[in-house]
C-alpha positions in Angstrom: -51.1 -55.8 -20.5 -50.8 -54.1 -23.4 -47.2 -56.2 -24.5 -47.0 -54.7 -28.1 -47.5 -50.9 -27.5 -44.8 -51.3 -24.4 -42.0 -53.1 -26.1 -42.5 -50.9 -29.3 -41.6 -47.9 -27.3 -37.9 -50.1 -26.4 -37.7 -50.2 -30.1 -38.9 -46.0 -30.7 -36.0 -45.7 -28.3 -32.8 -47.4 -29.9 -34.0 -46.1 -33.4 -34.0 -42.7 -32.5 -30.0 -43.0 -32.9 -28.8 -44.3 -36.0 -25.2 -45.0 -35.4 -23.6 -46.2 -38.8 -25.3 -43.0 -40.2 -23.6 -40.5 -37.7 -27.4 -39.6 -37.3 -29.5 -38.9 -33.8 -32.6 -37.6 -33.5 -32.6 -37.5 -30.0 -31.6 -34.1 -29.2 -34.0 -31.7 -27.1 -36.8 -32.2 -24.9 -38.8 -31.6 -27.6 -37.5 -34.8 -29.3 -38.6 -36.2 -25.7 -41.9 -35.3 -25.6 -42.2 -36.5 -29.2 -40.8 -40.2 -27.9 -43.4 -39.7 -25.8 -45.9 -39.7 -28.1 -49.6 -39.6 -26.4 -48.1 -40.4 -22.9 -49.3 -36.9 -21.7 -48.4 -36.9 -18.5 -44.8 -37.7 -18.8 -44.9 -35.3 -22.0 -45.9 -32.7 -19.2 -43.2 -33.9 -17.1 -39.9 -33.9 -19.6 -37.4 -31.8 -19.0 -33.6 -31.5 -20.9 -32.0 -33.3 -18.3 -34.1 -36.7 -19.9 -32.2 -36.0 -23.0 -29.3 -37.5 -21.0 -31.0 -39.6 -19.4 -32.9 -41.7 -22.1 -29.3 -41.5 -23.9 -28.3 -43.7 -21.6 -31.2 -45.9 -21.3 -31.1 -46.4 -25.3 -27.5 -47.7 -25.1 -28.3 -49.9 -22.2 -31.8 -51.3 -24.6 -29.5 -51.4 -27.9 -27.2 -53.7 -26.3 -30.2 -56.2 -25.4 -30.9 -56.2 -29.0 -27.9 -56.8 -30.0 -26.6 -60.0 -27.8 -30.4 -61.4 -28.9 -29.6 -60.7 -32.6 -26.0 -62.1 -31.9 -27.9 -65.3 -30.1 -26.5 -65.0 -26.7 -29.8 -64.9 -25.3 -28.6 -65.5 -21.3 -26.6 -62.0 -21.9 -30.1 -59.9 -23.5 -31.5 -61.3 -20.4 -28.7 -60.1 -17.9 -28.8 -57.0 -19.3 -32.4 -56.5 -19.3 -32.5 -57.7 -15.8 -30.2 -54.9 -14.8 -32.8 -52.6 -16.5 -35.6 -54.0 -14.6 -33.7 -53.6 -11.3 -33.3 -50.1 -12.2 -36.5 -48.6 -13.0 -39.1 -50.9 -11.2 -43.1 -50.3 -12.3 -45.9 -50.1 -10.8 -48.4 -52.5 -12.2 -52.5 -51.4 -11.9 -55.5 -52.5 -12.7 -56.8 -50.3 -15.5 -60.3 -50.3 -17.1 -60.4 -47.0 -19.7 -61.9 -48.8 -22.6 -65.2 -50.0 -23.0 -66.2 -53.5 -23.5 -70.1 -53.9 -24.6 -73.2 -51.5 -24.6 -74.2 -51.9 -21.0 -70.8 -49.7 -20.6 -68.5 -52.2 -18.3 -65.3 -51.8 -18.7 -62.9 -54.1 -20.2 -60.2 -54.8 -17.0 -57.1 -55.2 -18.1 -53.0 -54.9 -16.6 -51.8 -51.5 -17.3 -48.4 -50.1 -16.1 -48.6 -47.2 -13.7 -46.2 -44.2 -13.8 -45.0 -42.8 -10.9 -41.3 -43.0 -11.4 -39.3 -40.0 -10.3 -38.6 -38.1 -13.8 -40.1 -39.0 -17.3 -36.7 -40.8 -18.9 -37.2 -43.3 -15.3 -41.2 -43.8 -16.2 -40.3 -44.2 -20.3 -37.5 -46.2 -19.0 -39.3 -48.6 -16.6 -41.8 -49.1 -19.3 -40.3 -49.9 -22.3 -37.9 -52.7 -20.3 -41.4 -54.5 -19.0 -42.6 -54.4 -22.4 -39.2 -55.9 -24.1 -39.0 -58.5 -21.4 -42.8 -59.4 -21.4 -42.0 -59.8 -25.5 -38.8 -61.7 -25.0 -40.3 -64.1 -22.5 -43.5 -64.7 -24.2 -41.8 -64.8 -27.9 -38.4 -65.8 -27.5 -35.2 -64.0 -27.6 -34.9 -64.5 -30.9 -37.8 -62.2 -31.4 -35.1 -59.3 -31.0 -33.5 -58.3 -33.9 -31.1 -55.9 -35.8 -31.6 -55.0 -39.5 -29.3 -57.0 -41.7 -29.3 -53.9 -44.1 -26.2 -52.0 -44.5 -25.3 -49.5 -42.5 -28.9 -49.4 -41.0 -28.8 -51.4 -37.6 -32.2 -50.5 -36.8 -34.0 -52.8 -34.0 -37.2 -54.8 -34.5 -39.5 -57.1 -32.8 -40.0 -59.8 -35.2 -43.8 -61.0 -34.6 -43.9 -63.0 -38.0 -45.3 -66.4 -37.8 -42.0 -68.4 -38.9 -39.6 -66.3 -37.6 -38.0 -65.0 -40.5 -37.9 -61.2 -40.2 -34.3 -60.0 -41.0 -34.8 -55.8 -41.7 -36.6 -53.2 -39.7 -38.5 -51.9 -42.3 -39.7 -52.9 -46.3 -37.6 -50.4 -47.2 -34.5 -52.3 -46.1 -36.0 -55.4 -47.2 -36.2 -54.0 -50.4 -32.9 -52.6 -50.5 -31.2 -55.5 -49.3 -32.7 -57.6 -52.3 -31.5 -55.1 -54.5 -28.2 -54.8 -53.6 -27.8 -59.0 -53.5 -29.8 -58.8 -57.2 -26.8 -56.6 -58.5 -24.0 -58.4 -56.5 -25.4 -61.4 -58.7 -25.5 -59.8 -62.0 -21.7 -58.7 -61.4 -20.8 -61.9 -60.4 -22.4 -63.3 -63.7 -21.5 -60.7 -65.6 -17.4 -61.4 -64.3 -17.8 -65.0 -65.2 -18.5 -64.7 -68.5 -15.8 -62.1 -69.5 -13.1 -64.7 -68.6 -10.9 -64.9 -71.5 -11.6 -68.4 -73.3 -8.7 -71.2 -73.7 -6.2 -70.0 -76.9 -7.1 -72.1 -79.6 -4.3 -74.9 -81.1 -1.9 -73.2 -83.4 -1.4 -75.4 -86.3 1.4 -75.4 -88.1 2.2 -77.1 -91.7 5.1 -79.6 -92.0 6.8 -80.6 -95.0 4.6 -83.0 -96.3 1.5 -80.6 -96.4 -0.2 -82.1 -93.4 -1.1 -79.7 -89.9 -0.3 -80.6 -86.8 -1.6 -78.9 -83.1 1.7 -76.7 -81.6 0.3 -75.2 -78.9 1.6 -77.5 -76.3 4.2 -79.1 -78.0 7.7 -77.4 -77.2 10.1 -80.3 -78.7 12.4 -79.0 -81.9 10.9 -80.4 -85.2 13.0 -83.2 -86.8 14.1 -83.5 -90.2 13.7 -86.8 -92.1 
């Protein structure tokens, strides 16, 4: 089954709304058939009312991101469950690509679409993709960019784990904001004002003697 193209289109989903921005690209059926991308059948079949629709579905997959990025894997599971209850698939047997030069093809799993609208197919899946990626990765695999204000989601497929931002670009930008937050820091710590120096004051004899902290009244001899 083709795990990476499925779950990516969970990911196309969420990050069509970019909710710290104020931003959503998800407006018109023509930003449907553009999630779509070369599904041409459900391009075909999109109507407005999957504007709606896939709305609803991105919130449901946003919030499986976000309990795996928070750790609570048992509730990303729950709720991706309730997705799978939802809009069921159809798995088939599916041979389009070729394997060698005699022409046999290269069987393989392939998920079948014949869910009532476009938003159910996209819908049913994008969920078998994230949950064929969760179980065979981990939950932690599920991420949301650490990049202020870009929450973003990502499927983290490095070898040690260690994806934190959607993109290079937040990468980038993160580094650069914790570069400057340093040099301000630096910079703060060496404008503190330096310990006054001893005053020193001359008695009668001609000899000095450190003031600064010494508050007693002189004494005559």
């Amino acid at each position: 089954m083709e795990l990476a193209y499925y779950s990516d289109l969970a990911v196309r989903l969420v990050n069509s709304e970019e909710p710290a921005r104020g931003t959503d690209a998800l407006t018109s059926v023509d930003a449907v058939r553009t999630l779509f991308g070369e599904s041409q059948q459900a391009t075909r079949r999109a109507t407005d009312a999957d504007v709606t629709r896939l709305r609803s579905v991105r919130a449901r997959l946003r919030a499986v991101f976000e309990a795996a990025a928070d750790g609570d894997e048992v509730l990303a599971v729950d709720l991706l469950n309730a997705l799978l209850i939802e809009f069921p698939v159809s798995p088939q047997i599916s041979g389009h690509e070729l394997r060698d030069e005699d022409g046999r093809p290269n069987w393989h799993m392939h998920i079948a679409d014949y869910a009532a609208n476009a938003s159910a197919g996209f819908a049913a899946t994008a969920s078998m993709g994230l949950a064929f990626h969760l179980t065979e990765l981990g939950a932690d695999r599920l991420g949301i960019c650490e990049a202020p204000p870009c929450r973003n989601a990502y499927l983290d497929t490095s070898t040690n784990r260690s994806r934190r931002y959607c993109s290079d670009r937040c990468a980038t930008r993160a580094n650069v904001a914790a570069y400057r937050a340093r040099k301000r820091l630096d910079a703060g710590r060496s404008a503190d004002p330096a310990p006054a120096p001893l005053a020193r004051d001359r008695d009668r004899t001609g000899r000095t003697a450190d003031t600064a902290h010494d508050s007693s009244p002189a004494i005559d001899r």
